[in-house]
C-alpha positions as CSV (number, residue, x, y, z in Angstrom):
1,X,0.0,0.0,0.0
2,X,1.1,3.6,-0.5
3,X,2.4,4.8,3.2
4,X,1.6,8.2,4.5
5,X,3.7,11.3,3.1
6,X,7.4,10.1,1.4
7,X,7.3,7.2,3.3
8,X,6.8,4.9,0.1
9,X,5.2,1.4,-0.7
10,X,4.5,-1.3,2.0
11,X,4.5,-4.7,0.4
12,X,5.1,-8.5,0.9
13,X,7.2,-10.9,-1.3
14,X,5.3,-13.7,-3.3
15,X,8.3,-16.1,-2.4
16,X,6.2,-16.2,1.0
17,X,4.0,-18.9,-1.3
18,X,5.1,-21.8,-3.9
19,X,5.6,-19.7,-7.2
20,X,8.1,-21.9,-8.7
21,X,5.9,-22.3,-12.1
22,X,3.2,-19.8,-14.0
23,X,0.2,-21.3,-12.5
24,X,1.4,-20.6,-8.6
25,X,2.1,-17.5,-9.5
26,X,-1.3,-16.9,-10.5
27,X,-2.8,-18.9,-7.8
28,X,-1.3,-16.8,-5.3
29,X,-2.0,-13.6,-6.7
30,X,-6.0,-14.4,-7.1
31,X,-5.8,-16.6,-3.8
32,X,-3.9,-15.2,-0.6
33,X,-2.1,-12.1,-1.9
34,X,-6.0,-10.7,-2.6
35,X,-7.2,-12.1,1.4
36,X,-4.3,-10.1,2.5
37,X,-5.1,-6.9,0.0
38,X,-8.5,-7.4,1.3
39,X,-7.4,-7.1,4.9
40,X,-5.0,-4.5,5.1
41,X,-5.8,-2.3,2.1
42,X,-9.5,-3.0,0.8
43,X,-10.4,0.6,-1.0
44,X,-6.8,1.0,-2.7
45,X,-3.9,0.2,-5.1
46,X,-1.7,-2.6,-3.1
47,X,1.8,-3.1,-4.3
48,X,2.9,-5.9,-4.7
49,X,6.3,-7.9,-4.0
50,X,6.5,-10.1,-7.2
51,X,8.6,-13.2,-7.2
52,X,9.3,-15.6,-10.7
53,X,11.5,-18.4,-10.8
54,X,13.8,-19.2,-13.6
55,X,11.1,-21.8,-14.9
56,X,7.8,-19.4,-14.4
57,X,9.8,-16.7,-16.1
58,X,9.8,-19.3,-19.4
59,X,6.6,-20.1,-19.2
60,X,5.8,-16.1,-19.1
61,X,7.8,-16.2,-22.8
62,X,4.0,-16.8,-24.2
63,X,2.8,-13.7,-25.2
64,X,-0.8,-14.4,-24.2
65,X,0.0,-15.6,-20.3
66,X,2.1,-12.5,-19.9
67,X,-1.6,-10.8,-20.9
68,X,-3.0,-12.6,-18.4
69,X,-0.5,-12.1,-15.8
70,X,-1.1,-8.2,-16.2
71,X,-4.6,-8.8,-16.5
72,X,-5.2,-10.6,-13.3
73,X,-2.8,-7.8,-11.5
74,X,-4.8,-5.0,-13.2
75,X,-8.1,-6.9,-11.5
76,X,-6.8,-7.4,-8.1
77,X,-5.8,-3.6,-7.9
78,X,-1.9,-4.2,-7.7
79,X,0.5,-2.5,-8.5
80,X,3.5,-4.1,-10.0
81,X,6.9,-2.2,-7.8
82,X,9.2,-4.7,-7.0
83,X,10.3,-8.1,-7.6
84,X,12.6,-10.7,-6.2
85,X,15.0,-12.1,-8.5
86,X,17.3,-13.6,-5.4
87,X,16.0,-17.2,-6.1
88,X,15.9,-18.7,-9.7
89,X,14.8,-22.2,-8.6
90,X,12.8,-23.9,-6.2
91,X,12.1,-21.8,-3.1
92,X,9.5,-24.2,-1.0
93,X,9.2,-27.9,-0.6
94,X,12.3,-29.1,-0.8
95,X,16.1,-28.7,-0.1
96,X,17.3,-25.2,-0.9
97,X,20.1,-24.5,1.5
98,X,23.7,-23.0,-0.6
99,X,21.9,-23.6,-3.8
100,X,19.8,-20.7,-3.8
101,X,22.6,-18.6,-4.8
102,X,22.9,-20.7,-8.1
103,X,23.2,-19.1,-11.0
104,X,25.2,-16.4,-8.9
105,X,26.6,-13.4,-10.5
106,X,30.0,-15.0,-12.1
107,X,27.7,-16.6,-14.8
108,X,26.0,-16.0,-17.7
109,X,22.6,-17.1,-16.7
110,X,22.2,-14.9,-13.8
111,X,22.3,-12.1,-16.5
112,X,19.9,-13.3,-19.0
113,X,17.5,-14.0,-15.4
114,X,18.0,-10.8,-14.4
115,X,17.5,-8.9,-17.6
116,X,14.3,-11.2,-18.4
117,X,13.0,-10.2,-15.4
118,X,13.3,-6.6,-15.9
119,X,12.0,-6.9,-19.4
120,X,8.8,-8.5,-18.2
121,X,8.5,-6.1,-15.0
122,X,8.9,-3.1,-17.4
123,X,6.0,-4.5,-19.1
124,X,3.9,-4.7,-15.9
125,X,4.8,-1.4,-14.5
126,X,3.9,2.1,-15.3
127,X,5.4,4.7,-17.5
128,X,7.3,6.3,-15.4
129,X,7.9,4.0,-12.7
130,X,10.7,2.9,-10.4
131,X,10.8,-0.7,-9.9
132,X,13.5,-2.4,-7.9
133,X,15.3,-6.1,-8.4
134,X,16.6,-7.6,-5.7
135,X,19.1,-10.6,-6.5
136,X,21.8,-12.3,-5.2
137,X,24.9,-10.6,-2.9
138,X,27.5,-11.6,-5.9
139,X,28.0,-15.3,-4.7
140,X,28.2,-18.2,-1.6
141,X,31.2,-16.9,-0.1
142,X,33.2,-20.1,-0.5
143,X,32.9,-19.7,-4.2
144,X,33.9,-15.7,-4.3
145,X,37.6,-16.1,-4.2
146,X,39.3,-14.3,-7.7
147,X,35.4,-14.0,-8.9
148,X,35.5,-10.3,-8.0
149,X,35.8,-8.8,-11.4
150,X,33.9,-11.0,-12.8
151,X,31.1,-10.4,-10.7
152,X,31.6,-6.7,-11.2
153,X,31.6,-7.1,-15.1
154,X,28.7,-9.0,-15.2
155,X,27.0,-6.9,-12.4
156,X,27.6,-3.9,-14.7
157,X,26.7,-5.9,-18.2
158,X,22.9,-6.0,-16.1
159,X,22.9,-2.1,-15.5
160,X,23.9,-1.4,-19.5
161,X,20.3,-3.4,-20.0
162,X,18.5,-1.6,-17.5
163,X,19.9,1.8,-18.5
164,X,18.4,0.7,-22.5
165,X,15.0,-0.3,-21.1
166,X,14.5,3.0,-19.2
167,X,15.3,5.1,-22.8
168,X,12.7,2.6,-24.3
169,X,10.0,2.2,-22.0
170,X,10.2,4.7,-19.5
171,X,10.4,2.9,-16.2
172,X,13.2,2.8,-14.2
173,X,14.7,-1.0,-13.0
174,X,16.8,-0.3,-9.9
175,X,19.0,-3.6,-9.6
176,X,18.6,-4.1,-5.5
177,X,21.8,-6.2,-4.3
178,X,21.2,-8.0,-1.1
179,X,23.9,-8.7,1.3
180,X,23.5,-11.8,3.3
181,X,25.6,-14.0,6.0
182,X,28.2,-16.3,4.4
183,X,27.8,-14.5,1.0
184,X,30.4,-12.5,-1.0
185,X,28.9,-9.0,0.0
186,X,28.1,-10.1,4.0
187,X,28.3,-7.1,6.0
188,X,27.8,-3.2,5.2
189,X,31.8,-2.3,5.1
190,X,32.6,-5.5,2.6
191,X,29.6,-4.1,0.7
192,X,30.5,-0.2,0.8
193,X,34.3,-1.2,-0.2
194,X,33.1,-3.1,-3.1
195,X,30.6,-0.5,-4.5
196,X,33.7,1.7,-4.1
197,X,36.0,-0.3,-5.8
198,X,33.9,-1.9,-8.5
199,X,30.5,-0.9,-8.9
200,X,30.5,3.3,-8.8
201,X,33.9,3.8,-9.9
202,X,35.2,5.9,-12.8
203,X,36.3,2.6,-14.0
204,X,32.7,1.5,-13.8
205,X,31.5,4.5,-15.3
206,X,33.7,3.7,-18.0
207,X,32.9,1.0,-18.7
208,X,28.7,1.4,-18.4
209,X,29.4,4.4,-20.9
210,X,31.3,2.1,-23.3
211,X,28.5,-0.7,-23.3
212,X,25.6,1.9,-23.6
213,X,26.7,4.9,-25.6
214,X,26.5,7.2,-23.0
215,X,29.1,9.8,-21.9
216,X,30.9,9.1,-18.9
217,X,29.4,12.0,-16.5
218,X,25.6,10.3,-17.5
219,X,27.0,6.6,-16.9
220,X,28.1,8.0,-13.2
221,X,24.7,9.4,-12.3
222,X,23.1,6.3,-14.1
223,X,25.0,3.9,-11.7
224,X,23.3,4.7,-8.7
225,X,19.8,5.2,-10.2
226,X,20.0,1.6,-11.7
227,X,22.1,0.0,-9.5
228,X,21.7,0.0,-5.2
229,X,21.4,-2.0,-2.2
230,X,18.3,-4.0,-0.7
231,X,18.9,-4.0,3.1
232,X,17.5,-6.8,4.5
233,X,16.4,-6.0,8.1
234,X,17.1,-9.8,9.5
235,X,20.4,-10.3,7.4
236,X,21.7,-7.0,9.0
237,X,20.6,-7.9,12.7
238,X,22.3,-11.5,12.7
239,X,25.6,-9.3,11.3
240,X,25.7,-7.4,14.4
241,X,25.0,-4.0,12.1
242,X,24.6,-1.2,14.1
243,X,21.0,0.7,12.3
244,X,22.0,4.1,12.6
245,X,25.8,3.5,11.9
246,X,25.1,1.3,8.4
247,X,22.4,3.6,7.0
248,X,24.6,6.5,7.8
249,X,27.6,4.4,5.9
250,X,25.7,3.8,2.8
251,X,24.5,6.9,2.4
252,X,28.0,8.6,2.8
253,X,29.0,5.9,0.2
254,X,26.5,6.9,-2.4
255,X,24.9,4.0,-2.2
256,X,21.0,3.9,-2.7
257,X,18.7,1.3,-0.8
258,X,16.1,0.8,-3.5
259,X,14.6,-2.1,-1.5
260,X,14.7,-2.3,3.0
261,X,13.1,-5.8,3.3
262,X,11.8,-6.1,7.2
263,X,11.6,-9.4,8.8
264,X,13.6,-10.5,12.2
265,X,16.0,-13.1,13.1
266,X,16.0,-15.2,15.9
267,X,18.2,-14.0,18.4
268,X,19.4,-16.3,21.9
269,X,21.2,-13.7,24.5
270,X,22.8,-16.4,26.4
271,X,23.4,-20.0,25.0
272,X,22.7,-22.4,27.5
273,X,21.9,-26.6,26.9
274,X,18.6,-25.2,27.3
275,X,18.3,-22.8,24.6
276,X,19.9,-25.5,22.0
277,X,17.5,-28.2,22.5
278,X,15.0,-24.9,22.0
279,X,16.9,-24.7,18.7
280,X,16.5,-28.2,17.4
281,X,13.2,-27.9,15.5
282,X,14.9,-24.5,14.0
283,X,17.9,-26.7,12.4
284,X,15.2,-27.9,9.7
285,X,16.6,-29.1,6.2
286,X,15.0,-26.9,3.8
287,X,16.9,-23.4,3.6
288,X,20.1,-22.3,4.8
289,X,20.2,-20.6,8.8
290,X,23.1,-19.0,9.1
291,X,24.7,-18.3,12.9
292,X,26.8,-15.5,13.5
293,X,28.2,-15.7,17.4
294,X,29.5,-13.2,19.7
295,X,32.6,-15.0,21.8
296,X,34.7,-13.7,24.1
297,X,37.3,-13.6,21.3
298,X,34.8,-11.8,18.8
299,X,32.3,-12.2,16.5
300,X,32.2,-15.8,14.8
301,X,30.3,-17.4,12.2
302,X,28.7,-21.0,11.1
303,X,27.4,-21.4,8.1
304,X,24.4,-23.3,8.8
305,X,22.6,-23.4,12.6
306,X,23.3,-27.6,13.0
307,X,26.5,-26.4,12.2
308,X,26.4,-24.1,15.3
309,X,24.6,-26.8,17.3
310,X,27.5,-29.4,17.4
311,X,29.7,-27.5,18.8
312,X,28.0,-27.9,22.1
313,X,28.7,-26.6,25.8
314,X,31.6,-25.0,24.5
315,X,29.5,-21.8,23.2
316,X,27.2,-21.4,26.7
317,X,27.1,-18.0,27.8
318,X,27.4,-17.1,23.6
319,X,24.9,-14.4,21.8
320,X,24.2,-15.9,18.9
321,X,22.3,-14.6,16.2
322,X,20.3,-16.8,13.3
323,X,19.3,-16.2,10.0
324,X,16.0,-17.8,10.8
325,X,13.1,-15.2,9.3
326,X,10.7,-15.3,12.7
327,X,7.1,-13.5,12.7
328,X,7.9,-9.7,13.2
329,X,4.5,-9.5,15.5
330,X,6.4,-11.6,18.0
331,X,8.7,-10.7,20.3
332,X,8.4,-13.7,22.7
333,X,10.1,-16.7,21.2
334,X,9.7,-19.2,24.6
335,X,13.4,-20.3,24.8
336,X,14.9,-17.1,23.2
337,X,13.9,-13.8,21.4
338,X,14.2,-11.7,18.1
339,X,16.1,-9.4,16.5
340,X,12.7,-7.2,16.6
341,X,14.3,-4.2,18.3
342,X,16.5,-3.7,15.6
343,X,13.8,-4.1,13.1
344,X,12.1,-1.2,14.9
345,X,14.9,0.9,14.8
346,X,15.4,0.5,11.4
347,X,11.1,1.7,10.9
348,X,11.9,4.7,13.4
349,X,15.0,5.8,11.3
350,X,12.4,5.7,8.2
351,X,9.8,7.4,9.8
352,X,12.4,9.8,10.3
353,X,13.9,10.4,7.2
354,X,12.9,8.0,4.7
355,X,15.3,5.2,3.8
356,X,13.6,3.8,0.6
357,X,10.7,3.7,-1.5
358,X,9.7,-0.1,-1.5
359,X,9.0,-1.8,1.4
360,X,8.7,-5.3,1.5
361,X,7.4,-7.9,4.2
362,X,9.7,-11.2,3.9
363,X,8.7,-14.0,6.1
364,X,9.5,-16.6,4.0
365,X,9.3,-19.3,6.6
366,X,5.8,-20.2,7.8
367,X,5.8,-23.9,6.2
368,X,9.2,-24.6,8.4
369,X,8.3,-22.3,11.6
370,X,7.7,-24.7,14.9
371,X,3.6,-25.7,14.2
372,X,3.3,-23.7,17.8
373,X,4.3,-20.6,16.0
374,X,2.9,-20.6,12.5
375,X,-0.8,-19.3,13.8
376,X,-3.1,-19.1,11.2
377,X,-3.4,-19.0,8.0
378,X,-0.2,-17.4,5.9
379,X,-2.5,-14.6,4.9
380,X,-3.7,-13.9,8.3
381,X,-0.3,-13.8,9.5
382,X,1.1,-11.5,6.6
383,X,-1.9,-9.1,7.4
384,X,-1.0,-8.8,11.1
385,X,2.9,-8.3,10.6
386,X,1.6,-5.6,7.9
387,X,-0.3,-4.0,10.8
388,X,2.5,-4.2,13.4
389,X,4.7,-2.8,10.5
390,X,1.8,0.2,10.2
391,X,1.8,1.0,14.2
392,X,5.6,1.5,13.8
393,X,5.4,3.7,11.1
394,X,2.5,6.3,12.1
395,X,3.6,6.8,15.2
């Protein structure tokens, strides 16, 4: 929905429901993405957080379901603002884990994704529009070493495309990079020293101003309007980000967040035997829950919370901090708590000087949540984290 004064768009992402092929896609947009327009935004536009897959995305090559894909949005009252191009594949049902990251950004398939998707949301949007992309932080870390130029290069090879499609359609694709644990571009200084280096350069200017004709002043004030951050809320909390401190270091930076996703982590203040047997059902086998820990010796990471879990009663008296996407309406986890409070500070900083225009609900993890957690339906839910989002906003 559009949010009071510059405030922007209040969304939630479709990769909340199976949308792996054409027809889930349209079944969610007709089925619970309409309950929750219904309940939170009943008399006006809604925007909406789209997500295609790699294989929904062909299927969307036929002219006439790409009409009916606009048709069915024009119907429900959404409006097409953002989209998710983080995961190509399979997002529900089955194991995701490291591979979500495949194609990552040193291949040639994560450009043609990423450019199909921006032709078809240029199609969906209006003239005159500023849609953002969200996609992939570069790479799994494990796999980033020497890919850096590469991933630059290819990075920039997407902008060149977006730059074209703004000249001929008129709406503006922001690519929204999203930094995550255990991923190439992790925190908000590997990410600031990367845009620096590679992204919003001269070099890079050079080089978007040899692939698109432009001169090299219009390439550098092209970069940032095409190219930015998506800050996701929980990714930053389980990093130990400070709000005010990362905000402040992007924007010094240059660096545009076209996309602040909100959702919280789970967060355990003191690890006792306790609080990891509280953790078991978390350590499920479907996506990947990174742990970062504060030790006496600093802050250390696991890549995956079982990971975390074996290493026993050597980590008691450990903060640790998991990339486990937790209902932002609860505070009270039983065993352990969330990264809410930093969610919230994030919303007061907005209210107080706007940190984006699209903001998107992400709780992506309602099939996996412990059953005493998951509440009602998935709509329900996403309608009462939109109103707990609202309360913080209009304070």
């Amino acid at each position: 929905m559009k949010l009071p004064d510059t405030l922007g768009h209040l969304t939630y992402c479709l990769n909340i429901h199976a949308t792996q092929t054409y027809a889930e896609v349209m079944a969610a947009l007709t089925g619970p993405a309409a309950e929750v327009k219904a309940s939170v935004s009943p008399g006006d536009a809604f925007a909406i957080g789209l997500r295609f897959s790699g294989e929904a995305l062909e299927e969307l090559a036929d002219p006439a379901k790409r009409a009916a894909l606009k048709a069915a949005l024009d119907e429900q009252n959404f409006q097409a603002v953002t989209v998710n191009g983080f995961p190509y594949g399979r997002f529900h049902g089955t194991r995701v884990k490291e591979e979500v990251y495949q194609p990552d950004w040193r291949s040639e398939e994560r450009v043609r994704y990423t450019n199909a998707l921006a032709d078809l949301m240029a199609e969906l949007a209006s003239e005159g529009e500023m849609v953002s992309l969200s996609t992939v932080p570069g790479t799994f870390k494990p796999l980033a070493v020497g890919a850096e130029a590469v991933i630059a290069e290819n990075i920039l090879r997407s902008v060149a495309h977006l730059i074209a499609l703004e000249a001929k359609t008129g709406v503006t694709i922001a690519l929204a990079i999203e930094p995550e644990p255990a991923c190439f571009l992790e925190t908000i200084a590997e990410t600031v020293a990367f845009f620096s280096a590679h992204l919003f350069s001269a070099a890079a200017a050079a080089r978007v101003a040899d692939l698109t004709g432009l001169g090299s002043e219009q390439a550098a004030s092209a970069l940032p309007r095409h190219l930015g951050l998506c800050y996701d809320v929980c990714h930053a909390a389980v990093e130990y980000e400070d709000p005010v401190a990362s905000i402040a270091a992007l924007r010094k930076a240059g660096i545009p967040v076209h996309k602040l996703q909100l959702s919280a982590a789970l967060l355990i203040p003191s690890v006792t035997a306790g609080a990891r047997a509280a953790l078991v059902p978390y350590a499920e086998p479907t996506y990947l829950h990174q742990v970062i820990r504060r030790t006496p010796d600093g802050l250390k990471s696991e890549v995956d919370l079982p990971d975390a879990l074996a290493l026993g009663e050597s980590t008691d008296g450990e903060e640790w901090r998991v990339h486990f996407h937790v209902p932002v309406f609860i505070r009270n986890l039983g065993a352990f708590s969330s990264t809410r409070d930093f969610l919230a500070s994030i919303l007061a900083l907005h209210r107080q000087d706007p940190i984006s225009p699209h903001l998107e609900i992400e709780t992506y993890t309602w099939d996996v949540l412990p059953k005493d957690l998951r509440g009602a339906t998935v709509a329900e839910n996403i309608g009462r984290e939109c109103a707990w989002v609202l309360g913080e906003l209009t304070r």
